[in-house]
C-alpha positions as a Markdown table, in Angstrom:
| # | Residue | x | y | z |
|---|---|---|---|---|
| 1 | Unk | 111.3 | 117.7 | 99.5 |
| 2 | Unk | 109.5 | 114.8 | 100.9 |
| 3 | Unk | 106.1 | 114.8 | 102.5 |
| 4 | Unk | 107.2 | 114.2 | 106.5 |
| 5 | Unk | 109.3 | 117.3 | 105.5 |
| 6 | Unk | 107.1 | 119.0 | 103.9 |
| 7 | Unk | 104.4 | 117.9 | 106.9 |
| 8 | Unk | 106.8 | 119.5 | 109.3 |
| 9 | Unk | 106.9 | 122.8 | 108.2 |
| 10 | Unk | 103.4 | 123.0 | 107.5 |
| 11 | Unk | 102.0 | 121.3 | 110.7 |
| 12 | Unk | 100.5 | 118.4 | 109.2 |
| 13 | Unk | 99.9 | 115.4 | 111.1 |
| 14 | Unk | 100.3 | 112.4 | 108.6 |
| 15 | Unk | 97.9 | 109.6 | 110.0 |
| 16 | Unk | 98.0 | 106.1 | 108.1 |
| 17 | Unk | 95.3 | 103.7 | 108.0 |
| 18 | Unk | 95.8 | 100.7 | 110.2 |
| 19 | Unk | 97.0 | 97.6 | 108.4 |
| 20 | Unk | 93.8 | 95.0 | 107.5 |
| 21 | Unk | 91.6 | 98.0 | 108.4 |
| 22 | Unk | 90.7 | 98.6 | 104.5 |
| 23 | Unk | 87.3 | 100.2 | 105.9 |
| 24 | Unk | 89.4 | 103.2 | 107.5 |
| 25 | Unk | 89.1 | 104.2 | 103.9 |
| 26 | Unk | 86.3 | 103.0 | 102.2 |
| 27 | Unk | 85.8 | 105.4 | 99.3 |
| 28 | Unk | 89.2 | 104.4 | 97.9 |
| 29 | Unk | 89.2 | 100.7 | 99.1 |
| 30 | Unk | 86.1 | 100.7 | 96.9 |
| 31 | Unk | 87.5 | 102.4 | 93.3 |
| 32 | Unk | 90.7 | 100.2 | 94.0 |
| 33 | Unk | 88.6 | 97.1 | 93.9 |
| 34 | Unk | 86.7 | 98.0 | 91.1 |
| 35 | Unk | 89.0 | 99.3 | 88.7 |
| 36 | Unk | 91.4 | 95.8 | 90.2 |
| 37 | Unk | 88.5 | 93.7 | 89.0 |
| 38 | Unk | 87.1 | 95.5 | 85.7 |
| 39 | Unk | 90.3 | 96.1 | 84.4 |
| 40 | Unk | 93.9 | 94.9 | 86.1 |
| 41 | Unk | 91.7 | 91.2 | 86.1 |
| 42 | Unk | 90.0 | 91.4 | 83.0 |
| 43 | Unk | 92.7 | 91.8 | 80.3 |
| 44 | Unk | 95.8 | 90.4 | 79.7 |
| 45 | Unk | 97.7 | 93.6 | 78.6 |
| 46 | Unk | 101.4 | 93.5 | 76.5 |
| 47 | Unk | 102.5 | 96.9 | 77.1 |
| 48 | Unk | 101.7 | 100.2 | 78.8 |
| 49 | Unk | 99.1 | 102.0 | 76.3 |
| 50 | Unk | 96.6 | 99.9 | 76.1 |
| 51 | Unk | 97.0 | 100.1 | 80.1 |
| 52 | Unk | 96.1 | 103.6 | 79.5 |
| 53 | Unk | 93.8 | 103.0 | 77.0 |
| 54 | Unk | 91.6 | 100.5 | 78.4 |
| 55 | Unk | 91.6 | 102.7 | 81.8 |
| 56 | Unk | 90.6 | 105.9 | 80.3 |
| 57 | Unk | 87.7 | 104.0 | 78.8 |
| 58 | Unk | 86.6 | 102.5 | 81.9 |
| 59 | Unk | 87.1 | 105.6 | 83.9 |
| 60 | Unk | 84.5 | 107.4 | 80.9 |
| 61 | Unk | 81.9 | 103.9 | 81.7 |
| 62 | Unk | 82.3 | 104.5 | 85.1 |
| 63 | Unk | 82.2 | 108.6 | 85.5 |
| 64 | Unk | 79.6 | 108.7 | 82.4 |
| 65 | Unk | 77.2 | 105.5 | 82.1 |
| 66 | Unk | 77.3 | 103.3 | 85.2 |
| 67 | Unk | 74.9 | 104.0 | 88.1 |
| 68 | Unk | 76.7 | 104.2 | 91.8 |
| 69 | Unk | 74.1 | 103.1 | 94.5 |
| 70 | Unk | 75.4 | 105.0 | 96.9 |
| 71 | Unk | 74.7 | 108.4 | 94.4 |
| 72 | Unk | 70.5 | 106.9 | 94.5 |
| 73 | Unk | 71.8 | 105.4 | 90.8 |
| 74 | Unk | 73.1 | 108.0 | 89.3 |
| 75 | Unk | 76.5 | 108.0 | 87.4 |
| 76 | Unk | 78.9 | 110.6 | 89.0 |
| 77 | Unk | 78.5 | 112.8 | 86.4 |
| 78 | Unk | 74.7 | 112.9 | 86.6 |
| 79 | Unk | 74.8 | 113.4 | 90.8 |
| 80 | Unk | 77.5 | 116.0 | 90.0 |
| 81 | Unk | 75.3 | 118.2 | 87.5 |
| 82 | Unk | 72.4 | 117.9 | 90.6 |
| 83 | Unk | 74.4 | 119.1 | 92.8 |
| 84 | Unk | 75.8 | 122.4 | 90.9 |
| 85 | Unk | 71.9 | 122.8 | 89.8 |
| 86 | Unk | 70.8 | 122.5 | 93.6 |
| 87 | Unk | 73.6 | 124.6 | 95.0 |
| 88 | Unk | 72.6 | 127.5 | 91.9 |
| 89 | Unk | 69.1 | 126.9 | 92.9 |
| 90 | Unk | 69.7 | 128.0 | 96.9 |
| 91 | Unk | 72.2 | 130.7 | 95.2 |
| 92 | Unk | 69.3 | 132.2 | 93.6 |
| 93 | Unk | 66.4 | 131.6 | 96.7 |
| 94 | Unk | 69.1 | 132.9 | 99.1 |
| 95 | Unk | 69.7 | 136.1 | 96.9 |
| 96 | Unk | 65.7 | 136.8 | 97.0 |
| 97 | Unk | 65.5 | 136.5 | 100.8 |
């Protein structure tokens, strides 16, 4: 099954970005460029594991260790563990109301 068909039957509306409209989707624009520049730019690789390798090891540096702006300099594993504690914490005050 492809995905128009697969769309169909499921009342999907597949909508594309524009071409040259990159900021139609900026979240992904955004990892593309980074892992394009950090690792598809940075080594020169002869074969397919250490593809893999290198990537899981950047996606670690950039999940685990590097601060995101955009998450007030937190890595994404740090913002993530803020949110769960803030959703638990309005779990908790909600419950008491």
């Amino acid at each position: 099954m492809c995905l128009n068909d697969w769309a169909r039957r499921n009342s999907v509306t597949i909508k594309f970005i524009q071409k040259d409209k990159p900021t139609q989707n900026g979240l992904i624009e955004r990892f593309s460029r980074s892992y394009r520049k950090d690792v598809l730019d940075a080594y020169m690789f002869t074969n397919l594991q250490e593809v893999r390798t290198v990537t899981d090891e950047w996606i670690a540096h950039y999940n685990y260790e590097r601060p995101h702006g955009s998450l007030g300099d937190l890595t994404p594993a740090e913002y993530l563990e803020k949110y769960h504690q803030n959703k638990e914490e309005d779990f908790i005050q909600n419950v008491a109301n």
